[in-house]
Structures are given as structure tokens and as C-alpha cells.
C-alpha positions in Angstrom: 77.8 -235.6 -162.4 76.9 -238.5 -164.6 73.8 -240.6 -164.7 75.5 -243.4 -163.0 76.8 -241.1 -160.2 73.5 -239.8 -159.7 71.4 -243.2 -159.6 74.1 -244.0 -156.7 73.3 -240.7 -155.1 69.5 -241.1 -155.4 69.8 -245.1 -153.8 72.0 -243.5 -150.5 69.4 -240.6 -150.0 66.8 -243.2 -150.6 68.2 -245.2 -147.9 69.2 -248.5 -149.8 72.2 -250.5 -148.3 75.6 -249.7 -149.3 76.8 -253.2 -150.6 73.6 -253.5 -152.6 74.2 -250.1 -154.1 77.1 -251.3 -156.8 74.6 -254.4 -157.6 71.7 -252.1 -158.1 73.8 -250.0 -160.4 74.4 -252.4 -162.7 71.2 -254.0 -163.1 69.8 -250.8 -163.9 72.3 -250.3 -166.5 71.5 -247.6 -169.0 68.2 -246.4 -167.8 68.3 -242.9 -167.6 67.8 -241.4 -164.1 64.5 -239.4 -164.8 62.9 -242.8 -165.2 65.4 -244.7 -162.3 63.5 -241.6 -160.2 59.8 -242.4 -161.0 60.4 -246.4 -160.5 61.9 -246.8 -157.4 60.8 -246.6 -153.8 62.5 -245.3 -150.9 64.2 -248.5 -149.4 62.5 -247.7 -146.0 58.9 -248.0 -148.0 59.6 -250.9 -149.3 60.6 -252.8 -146.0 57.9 -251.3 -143.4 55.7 -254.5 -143.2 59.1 -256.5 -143.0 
């Protein structure tokens, strides 16, 4: 599994919208996924007070 398979797979099981997912992706370019891990949230996290 690549690094860009495995950001993808960390967004789903992080619960992050599919159609945002590709956008995300790309954005986060060539950042290894060790340091993808420790900067994102869980999408539910970030929308609680929403």
C-alpha cells in the first residue's frame, strides 16, 4: 500500500466525507503519512460543536 492509499484509508476510518476525500488528498500532497497521522483529527472531533 502506498502513502497515498493509506492517507485515503486513514480519512474513511477517520470518518471524513467521501467527495472531500480526493480534495484532501491532494492538498496534502507529499507529506508522509506518519505526519498526515499526528496532524489530523477524526472528522467527527472536528464537527461536534457544529
Amino acid at each position: 500500500m502506498n502513502n497515498t492509499e493509506k492517507v485515503e484509508k486513514l480519512l474513511r476510518d477517520y470518518g471524513y466525507p467521501e467527495k472531500a476525500i480526493p480534495r484532501l488528498v491532494r492538498e496534502i500532497g507529499p507529506v508522509s503519512y506518519e505526519k498526515v497521522e499526528k496532524l489530523i483529527m477524526p472528522y467527527h472531533d472536528i464537527t461536534a460543536g457544529k
